[in-house]
DRENPA-3360 file (N, C-alpha, C; in nm, 2 decimals, always signed):
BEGIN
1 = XXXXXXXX = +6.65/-4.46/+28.66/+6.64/-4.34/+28.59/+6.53/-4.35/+28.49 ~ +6.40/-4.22/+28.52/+6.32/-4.29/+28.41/+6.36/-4.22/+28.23 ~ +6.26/-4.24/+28.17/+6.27/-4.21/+28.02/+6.37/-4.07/+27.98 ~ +6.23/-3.97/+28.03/+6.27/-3.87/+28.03/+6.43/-3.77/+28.11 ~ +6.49/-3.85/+28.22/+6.60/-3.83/+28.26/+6.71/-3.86/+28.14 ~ +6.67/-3.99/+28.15/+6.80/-4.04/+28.02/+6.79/-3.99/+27.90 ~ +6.68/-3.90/+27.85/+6.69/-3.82/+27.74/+6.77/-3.70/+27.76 ~ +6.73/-3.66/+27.90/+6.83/-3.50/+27.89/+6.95/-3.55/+27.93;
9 = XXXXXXXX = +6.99/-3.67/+27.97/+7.16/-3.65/+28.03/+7.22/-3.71/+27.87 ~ +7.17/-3.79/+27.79/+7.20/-3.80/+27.64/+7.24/-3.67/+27.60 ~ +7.12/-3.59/+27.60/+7.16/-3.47/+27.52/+7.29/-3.35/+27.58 ~ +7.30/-3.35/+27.74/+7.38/-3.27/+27.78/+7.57/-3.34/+27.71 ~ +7.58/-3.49/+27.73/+7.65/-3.55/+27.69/+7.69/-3.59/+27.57 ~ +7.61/-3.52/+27.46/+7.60/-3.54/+27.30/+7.75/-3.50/+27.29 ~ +7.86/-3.57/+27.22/+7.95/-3.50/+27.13/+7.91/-3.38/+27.05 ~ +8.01/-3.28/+27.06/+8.05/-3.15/+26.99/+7.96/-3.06/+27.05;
17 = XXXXXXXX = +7.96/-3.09/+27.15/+7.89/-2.96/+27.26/+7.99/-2.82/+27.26 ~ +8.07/-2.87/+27.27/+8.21/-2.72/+27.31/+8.18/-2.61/+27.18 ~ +8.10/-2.66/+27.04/+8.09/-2.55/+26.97/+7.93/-2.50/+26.92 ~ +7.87/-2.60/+27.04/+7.70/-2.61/+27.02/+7.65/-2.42/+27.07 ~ +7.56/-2.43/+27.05/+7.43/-2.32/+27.10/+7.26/-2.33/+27.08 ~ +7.26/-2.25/+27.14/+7.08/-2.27/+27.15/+7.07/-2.18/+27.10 ~ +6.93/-2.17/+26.98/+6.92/-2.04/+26.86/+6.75/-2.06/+26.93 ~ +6.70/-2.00/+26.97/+6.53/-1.96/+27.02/+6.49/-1.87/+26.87;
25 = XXXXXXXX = +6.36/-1.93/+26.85/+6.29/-1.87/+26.78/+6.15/-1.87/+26.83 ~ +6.09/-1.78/+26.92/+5.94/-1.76/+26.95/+5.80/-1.73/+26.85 ~ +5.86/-1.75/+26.73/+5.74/-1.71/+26.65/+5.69/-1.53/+26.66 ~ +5.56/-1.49/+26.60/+5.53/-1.37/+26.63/+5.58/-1.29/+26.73 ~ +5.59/-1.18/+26.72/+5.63/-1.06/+26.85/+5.50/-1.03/+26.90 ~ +5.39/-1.04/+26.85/+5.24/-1.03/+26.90/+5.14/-1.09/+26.88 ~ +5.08/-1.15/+27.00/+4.96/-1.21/+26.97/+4.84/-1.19/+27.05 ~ +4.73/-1.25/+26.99/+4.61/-1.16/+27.05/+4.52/-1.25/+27.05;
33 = XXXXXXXX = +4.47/-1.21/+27.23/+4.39/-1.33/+27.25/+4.24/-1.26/+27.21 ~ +4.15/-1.32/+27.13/+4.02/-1.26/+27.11/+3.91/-1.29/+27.20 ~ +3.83/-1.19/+27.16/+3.66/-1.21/+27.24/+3.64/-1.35/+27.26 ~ +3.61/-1.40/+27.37/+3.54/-1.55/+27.37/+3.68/-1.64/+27.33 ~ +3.77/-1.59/+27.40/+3.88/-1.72/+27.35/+3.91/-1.71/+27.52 ~ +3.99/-1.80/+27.57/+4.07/-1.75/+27.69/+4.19/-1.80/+27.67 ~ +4.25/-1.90/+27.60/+4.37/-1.99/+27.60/+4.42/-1.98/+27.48 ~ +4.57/-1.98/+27.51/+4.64/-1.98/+27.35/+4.78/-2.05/+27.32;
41 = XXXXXXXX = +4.81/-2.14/+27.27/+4.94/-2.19/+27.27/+5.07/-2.09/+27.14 ~ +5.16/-2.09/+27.27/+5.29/-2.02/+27.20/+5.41/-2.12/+27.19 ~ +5.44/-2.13/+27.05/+5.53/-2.23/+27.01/+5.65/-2.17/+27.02 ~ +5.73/-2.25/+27.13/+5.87/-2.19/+27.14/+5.98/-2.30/+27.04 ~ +6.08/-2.25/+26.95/+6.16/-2.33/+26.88/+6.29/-2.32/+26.89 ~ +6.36/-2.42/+26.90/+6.53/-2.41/+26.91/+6.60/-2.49/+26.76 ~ +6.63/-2.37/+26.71/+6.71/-2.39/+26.59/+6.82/-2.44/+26.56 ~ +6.90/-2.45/+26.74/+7.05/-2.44/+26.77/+7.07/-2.61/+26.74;
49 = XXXXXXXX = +7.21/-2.65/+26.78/+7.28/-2.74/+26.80/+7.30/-2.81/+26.92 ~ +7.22/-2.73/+27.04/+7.22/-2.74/+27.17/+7.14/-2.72/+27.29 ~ +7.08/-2.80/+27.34/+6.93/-2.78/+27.46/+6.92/-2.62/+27.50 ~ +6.82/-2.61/+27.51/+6.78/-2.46/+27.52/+6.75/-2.50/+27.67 ~ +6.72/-2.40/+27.80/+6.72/-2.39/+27.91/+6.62/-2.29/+27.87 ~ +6.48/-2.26/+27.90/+6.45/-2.14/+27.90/+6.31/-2.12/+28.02 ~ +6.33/-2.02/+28.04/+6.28/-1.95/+28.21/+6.20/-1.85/+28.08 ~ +6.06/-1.88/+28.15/+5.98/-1.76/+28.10/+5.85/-1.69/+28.24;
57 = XXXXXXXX = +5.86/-1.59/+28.15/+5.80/-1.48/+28.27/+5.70/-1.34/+28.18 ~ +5.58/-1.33/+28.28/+5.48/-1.23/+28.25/+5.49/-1.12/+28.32 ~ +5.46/-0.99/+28.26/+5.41/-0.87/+28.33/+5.29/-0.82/+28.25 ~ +5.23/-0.78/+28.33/+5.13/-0.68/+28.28/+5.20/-0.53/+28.24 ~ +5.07/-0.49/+28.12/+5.18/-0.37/+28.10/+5.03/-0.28/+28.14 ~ +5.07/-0.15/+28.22/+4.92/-0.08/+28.29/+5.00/+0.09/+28.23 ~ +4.89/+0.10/+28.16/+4.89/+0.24/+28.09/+4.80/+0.35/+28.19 ~ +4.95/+0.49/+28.22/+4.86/+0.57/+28.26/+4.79/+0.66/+28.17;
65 = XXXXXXXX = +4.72/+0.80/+28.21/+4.65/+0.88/+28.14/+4.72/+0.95/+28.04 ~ +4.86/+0.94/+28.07/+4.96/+1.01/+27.92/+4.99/+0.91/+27.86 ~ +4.94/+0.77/+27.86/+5.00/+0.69/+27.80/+5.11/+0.65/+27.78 ~ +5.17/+0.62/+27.86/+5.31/+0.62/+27.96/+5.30/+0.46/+28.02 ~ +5.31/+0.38/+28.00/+5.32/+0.21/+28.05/+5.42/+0.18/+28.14 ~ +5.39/+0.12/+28.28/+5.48/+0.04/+28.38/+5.45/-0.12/+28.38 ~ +5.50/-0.16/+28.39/+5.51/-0.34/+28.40/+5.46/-0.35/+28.56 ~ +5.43/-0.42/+28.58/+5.35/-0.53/+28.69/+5.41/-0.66/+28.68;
73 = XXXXXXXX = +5.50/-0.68/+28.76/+5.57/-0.84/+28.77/+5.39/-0.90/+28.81 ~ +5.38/-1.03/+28.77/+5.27/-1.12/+28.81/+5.36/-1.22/+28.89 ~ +5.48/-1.25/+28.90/+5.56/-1.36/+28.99/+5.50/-1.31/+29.15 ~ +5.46/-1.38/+29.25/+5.42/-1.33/+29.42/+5.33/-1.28/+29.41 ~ +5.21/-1.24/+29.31/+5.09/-1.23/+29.32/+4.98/-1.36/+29.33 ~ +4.88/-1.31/+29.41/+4.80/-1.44/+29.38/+4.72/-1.48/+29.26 ~ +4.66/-1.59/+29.28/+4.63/-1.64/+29.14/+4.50/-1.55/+29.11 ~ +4.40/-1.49/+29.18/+4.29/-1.43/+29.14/+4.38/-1.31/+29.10;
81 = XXXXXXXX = +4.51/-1.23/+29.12/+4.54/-1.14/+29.08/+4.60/-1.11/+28.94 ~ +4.65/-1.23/+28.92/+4.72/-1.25/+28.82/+4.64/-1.24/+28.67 ~ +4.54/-1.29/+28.66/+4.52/-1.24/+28.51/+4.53/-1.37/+28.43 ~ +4.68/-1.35/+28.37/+4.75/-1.43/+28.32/+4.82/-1.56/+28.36 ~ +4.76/-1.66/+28.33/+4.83/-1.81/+28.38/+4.93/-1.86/+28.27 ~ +5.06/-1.87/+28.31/+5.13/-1.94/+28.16/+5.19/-2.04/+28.22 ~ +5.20/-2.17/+28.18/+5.23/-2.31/+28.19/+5.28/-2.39/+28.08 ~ +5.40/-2.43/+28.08/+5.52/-2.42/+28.19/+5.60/-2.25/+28.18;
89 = XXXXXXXX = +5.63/-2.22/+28.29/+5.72/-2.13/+28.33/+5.86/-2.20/+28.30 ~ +5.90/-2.32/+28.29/+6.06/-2.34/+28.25/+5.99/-2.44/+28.12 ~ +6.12/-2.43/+28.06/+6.11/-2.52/+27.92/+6.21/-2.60/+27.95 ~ +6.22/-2.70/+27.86/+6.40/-2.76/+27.81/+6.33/-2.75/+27.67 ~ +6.40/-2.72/+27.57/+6.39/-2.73/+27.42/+6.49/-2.82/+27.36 ~ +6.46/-2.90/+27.33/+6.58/-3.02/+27.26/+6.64/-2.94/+27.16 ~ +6.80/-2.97/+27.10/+6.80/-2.90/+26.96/+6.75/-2.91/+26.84 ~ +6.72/-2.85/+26.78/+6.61/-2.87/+26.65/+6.49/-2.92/+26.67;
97 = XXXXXXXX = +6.41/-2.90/+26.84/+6.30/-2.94/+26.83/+6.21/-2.80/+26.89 ~ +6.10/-2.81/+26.94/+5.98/-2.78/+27.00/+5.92/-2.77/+27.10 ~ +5.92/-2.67/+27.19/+5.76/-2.66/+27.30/+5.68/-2.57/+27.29 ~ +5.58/-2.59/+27.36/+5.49/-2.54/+27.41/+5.46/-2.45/+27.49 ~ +5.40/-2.31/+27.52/+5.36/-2.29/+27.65/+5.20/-2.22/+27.63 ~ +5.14/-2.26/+27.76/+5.00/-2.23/+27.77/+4.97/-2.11/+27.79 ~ +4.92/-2.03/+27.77/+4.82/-1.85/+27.84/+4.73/-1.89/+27.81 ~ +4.66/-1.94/+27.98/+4.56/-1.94/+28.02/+4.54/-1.78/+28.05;
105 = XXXXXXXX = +4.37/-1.69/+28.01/+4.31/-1.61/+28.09/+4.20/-1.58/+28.18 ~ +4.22/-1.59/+28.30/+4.09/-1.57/+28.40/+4.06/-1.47/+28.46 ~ +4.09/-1.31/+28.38/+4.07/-1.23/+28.47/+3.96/-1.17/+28.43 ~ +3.94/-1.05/+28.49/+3.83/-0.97/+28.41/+3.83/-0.89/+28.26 ~ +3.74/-0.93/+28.18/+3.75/-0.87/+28.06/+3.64/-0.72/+28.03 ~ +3.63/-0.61/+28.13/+3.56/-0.51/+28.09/+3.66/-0.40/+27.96 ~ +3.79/-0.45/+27.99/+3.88/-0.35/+27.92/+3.99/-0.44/+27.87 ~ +4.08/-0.36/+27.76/+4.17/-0.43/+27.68/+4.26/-0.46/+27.78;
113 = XXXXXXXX = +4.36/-0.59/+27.78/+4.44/-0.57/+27.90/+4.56/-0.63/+27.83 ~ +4.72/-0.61/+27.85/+4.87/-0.61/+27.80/+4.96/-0.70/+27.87 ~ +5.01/-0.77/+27.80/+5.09/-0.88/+27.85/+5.23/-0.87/+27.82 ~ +5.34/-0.83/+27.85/+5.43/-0.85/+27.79/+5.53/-1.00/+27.87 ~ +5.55/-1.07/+27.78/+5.62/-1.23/+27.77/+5.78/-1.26/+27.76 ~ +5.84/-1.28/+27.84/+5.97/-1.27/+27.81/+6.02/-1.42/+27.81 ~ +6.10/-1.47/+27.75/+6.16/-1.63/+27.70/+6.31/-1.59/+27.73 ~ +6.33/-1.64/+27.84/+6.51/-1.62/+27.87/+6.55/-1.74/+27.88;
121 = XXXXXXXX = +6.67/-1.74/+27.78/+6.79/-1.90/+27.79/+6.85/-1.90/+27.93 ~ +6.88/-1.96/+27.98/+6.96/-2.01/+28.11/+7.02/-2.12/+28.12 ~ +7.19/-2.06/+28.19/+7.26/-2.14/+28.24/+7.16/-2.25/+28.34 ~ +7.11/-2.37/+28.30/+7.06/-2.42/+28.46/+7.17/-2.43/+28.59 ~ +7.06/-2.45/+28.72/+7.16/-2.46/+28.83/+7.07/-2.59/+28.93 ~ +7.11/-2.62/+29.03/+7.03/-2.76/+29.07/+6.93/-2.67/+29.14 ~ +6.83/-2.73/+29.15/+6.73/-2.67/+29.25/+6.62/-2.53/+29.18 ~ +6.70/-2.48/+29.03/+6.63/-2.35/+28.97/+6.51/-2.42/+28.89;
129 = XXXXXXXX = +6.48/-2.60/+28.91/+6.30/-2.62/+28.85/+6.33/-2.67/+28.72 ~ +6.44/-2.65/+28.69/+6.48/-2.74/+28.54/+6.47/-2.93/+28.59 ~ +6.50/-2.94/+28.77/+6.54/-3.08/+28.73/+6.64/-3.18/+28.71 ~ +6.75/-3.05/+28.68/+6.87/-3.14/+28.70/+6.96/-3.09/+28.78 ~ +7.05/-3.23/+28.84/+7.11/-3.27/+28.88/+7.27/-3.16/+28.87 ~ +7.37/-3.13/+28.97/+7.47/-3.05/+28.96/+7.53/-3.11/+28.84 ~ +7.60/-3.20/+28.86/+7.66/-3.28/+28.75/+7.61/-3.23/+28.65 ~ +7.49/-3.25/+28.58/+7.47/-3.22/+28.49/+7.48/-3.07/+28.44;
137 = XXXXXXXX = +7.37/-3.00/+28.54/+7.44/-2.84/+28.52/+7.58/-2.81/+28.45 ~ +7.66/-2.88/+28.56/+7.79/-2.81/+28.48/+7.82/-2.86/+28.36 ~ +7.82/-2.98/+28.34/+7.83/-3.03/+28.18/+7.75/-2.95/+28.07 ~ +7.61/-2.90/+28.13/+7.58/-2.77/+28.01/+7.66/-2.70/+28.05 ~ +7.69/-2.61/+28.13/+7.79/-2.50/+28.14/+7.91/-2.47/+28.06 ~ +7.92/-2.59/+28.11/+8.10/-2.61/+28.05/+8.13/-2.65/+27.90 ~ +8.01/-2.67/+27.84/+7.95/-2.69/+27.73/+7.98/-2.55/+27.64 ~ +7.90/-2.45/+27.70/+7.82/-2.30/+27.69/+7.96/-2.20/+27.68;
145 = XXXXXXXX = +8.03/-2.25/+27.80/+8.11/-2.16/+27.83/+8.18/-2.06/+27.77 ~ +8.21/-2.13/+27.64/+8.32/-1.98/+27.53/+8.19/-1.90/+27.47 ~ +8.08/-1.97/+27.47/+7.99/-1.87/+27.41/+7.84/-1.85/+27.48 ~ +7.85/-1.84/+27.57/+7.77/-1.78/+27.64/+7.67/-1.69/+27.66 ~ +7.76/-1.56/+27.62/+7.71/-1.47/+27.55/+7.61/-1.46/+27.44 ~ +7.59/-1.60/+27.37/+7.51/-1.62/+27.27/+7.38/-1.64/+27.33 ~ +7.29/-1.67/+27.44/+7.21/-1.69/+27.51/+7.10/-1.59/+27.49 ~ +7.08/-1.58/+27.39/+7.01/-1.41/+27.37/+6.83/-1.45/+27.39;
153 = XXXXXXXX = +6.80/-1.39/+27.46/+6.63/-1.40/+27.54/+6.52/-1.28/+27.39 ~ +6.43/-1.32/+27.46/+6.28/-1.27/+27.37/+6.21/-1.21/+27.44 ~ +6.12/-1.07/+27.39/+6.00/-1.04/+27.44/+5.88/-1.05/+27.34 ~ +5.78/-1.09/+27.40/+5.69/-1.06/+27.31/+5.55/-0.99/+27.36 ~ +5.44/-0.91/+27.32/+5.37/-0.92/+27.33/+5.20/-0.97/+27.34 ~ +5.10/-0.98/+27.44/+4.99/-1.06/+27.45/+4.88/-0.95/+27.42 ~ +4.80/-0.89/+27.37/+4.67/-0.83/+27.34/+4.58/-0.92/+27.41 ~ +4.48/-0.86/+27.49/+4.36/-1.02/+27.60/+4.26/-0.86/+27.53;
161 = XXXXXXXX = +4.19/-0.92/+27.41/+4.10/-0.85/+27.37/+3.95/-0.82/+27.50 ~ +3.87/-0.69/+27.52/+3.79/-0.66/+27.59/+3.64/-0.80/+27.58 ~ +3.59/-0.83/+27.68/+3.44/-0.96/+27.60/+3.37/-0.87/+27.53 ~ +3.35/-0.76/+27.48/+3.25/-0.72/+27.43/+3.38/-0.58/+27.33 ~ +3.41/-0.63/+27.23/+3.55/-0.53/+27.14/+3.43/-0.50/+27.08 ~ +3.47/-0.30/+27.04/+3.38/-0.23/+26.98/+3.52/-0.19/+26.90 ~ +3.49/-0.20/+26.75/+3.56/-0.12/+26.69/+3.47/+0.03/+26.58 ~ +3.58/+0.13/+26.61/+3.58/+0.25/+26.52/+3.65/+0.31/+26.49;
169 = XXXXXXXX = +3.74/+0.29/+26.39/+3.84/+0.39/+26.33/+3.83/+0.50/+26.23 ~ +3.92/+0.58/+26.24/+3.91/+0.70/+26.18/+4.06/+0.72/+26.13 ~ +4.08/+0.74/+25.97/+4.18/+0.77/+25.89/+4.18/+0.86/+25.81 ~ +4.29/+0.94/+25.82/+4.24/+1.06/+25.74/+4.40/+1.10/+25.72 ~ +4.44/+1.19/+25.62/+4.57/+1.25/+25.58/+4.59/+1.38/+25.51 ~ +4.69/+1.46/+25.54/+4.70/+1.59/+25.51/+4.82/+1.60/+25.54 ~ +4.92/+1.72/+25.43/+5.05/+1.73/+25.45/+5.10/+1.62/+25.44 ~ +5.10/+1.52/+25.41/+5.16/+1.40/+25.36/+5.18/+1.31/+25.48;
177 = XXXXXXXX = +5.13/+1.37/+25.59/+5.08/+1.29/+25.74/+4.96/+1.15/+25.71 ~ +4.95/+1.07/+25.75/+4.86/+0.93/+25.78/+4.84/+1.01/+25.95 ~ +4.67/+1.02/+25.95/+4.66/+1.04/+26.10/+4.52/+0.93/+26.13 ~ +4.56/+0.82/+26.21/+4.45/+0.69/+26.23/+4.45/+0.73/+26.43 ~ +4.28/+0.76/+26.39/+4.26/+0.77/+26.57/+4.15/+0.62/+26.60 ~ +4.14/+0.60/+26.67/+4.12/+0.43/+26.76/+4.00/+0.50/+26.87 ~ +3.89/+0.51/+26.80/+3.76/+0.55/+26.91/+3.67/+0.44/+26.95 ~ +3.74/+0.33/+26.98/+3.72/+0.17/+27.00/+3.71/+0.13/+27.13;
185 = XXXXXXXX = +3.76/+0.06/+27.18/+3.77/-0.01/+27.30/+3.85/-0.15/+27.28 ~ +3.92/-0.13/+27.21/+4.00/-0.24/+27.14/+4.11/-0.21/+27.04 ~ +4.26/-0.31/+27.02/+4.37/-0.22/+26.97/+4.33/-0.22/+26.81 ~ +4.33/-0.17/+26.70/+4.35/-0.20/+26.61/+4.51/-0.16/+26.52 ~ +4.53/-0.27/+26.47/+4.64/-0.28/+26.36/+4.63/-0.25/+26.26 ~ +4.77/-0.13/+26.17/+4.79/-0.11/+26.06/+4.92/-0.26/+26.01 ~ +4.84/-0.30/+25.91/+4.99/-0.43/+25.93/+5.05/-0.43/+25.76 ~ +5.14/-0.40/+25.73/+5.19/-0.38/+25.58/+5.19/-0.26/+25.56;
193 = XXXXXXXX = +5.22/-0.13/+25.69/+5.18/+0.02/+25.61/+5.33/+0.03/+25.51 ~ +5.27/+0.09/+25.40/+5.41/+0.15/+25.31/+5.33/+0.28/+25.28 ~ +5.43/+0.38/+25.25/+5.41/+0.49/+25.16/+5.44/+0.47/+25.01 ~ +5.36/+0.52/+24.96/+5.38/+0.46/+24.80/+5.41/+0.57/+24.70 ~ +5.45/+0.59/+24.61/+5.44/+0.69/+24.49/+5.31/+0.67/+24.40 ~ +5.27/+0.76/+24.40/+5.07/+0.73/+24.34/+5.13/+0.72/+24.20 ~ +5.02/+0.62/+24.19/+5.03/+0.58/+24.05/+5.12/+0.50/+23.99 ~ +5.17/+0.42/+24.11/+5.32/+0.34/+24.09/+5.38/+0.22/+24.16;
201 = XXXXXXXX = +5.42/+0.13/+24.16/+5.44/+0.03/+24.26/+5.59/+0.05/+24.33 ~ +5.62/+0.19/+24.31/+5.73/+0.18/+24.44/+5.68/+0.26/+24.55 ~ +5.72/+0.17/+24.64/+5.68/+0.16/+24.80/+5.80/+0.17/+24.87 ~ +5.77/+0.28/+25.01/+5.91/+0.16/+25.07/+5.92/+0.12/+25.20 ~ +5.94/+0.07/+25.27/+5.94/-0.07/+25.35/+5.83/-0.07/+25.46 ~ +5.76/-0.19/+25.48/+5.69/-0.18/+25.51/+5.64/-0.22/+25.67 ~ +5.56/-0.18/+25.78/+5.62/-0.14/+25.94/+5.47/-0.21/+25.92 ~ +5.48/-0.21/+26.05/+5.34/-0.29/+26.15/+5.32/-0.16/+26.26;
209 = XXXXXXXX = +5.17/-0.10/+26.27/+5.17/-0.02/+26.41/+5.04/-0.06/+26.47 ~ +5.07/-0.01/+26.61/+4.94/-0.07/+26.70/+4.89/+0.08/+26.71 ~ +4.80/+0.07/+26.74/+4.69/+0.22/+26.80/+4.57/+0.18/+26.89 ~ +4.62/+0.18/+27.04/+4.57/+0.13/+27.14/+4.42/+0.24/+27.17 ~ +4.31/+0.15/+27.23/+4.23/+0.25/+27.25/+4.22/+0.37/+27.32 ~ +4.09/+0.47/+27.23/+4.13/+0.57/+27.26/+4.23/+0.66/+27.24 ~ +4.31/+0.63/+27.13/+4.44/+0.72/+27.14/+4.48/+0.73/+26.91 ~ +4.54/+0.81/+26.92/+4.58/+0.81/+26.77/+4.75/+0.80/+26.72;
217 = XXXXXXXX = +4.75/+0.79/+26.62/+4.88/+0.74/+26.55/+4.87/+0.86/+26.45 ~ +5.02/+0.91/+26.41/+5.05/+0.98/+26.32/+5.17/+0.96/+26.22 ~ +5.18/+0.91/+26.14/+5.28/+0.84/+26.04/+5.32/+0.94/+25.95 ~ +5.46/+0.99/+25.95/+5.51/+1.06/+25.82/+5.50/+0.98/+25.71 ~ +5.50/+1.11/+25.62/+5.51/+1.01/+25.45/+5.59/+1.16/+25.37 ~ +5.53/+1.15/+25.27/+5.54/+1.29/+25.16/+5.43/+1.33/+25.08 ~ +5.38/+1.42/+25.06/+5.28/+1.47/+25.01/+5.28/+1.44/+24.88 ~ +5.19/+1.41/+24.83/+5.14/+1.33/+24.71/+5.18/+1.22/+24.67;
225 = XXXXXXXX = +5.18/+1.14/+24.80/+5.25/+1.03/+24.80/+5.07/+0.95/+24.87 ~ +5.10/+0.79/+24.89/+4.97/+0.73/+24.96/+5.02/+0.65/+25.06 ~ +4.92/+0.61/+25.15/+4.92/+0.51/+25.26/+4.88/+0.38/+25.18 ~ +4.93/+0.24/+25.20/+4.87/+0.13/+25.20/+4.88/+0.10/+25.34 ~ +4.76/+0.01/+25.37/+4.78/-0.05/+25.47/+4.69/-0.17/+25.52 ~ +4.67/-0.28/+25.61/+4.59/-0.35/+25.65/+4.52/-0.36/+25.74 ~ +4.39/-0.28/+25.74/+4.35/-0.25/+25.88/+4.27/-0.38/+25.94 ~ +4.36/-0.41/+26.07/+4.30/-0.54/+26.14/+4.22/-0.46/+26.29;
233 = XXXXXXXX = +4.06/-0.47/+26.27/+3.99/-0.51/+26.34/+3.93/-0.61/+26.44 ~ +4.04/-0.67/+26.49/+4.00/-0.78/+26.55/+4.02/-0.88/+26.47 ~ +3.92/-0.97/+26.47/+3.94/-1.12/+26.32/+3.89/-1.03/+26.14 ~ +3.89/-0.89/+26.20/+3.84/-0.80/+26.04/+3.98/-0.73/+26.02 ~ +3.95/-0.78/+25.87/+4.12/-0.72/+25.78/+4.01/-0.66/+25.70 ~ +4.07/-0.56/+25.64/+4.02/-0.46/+25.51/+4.18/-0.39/+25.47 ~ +4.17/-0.38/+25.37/+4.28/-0.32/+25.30/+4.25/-0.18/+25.28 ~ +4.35/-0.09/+25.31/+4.31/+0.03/+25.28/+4.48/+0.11/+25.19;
241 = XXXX = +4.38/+0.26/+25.14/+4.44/+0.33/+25.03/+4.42/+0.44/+25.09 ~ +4.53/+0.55/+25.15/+4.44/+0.66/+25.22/+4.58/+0.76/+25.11 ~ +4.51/+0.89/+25.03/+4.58/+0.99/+24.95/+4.68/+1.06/+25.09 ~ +4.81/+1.11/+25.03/+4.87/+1.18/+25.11/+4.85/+1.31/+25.09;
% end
């Protein structure tokens, strides 16, 4: 039995399993691969008391002309089609520790392109690429079993910026509207927007929005009220103050 076996049949076998769980925390809901980057590591974390099992999976997200988005499974496509390379596709996460996964990208970069990332916990079974053994399977299981339920999966987002990102935005407000149009070729982010009472530090809560190219955002507020916000340009932040 080498190293690494006798580590996971330890952990499936740890005392006080029957009241264990796996707590996933993926970090950010969005990230963004830039100009001249192709590779990015996403840190997957288990907070729980109990090995995390997790199965991850890509789709492309492909925007029609109303701006209307369908997914593209990349699983049975071939590798020139795919885009997106992520390595490993299965995790084990020890409890309270750490992995890894890779997004590699090798596709074409004439346009912005969307990834959406999903991290799902799983029961393992023998033969589903985890590696273990029946036996073992069931001992997680039977582990899992009253709480199962707890198993709760992630999505996240990937931005694969265009090789050549042109940014141009435009902000402007009336009637107590924030109206930001994206005449780029690249997403830009408002990140900290609050509406504020002018002349005052009450604000109130404060939202993250994307404004994919080509297309505009319109934010309620109240009139005589202000936008804060942080306009991310790519690796460019500027702070902005727009009157309501």
């Amino acid at each position: 039995m080498n190293l690494s076996r006798c580590l996971l049949v330890a952990m499936l076998l740890a005392p006080g399993w029957a009241e264990a769980a796996p707590e996933l925390n993926v970090g950010g809901l969005y990230d963004y691969l830039e100009a001249g980057k192709s590779t990015s590591l996403k840190r997957v974390r288990n907070g729980g008391d109990a090995t995390a099992f997790v199965k991850v999976s890509a789709a492309e997200l492909v925007y029609d002309d109303k701006g209307v988005s369908h997914e593209v499974e990349l699983d049975g496509l071939a590798l020139e089609q795919r885009g997106l390379i992520v390595s490993p596709a299965r995790l084990i996460v020890p409890a309270r520790g750490m992995q890894a996964v890779r997004l590699l990208y090798k596709g074409e970069r004439e346009r912005e392109r969307y990834y959406r990332l999903r991290f799902i916990p799983v029961l393992p079974e023998q033969g589903d690429g985890f590696a273990v053994t029946e036996a073992e399977a069931e001992t997680y299981r039977d582990s899992l079993r009253a709480g199962v339920n707890l198993l709760a999966g992630y999505g996240t987002l990937l931005f694969v910026r265009p090789a050549e990102p042109r940014y141009a935005t435009r902000s402007s407000a009336t009637g107590g509207k924030l109206s930001v149009v994206n005449d780029g070729n690249s997403t830009v982010v408002l990140d900290h927007l609050r509406v504020c009472e002018q002349g005052t530090e009450v604000c109130g809560p404060s939202t993250k929005q994307h404004v994919l190219p080509g297309r505009s955002r319109v934010i309620d507020g109240t009139p005589g009220h202000v936008f804060q916000f942080e306009l991310h340009e790519g690796e460019q932040h500027r702070s902005m103050t727009v009157q309501g």
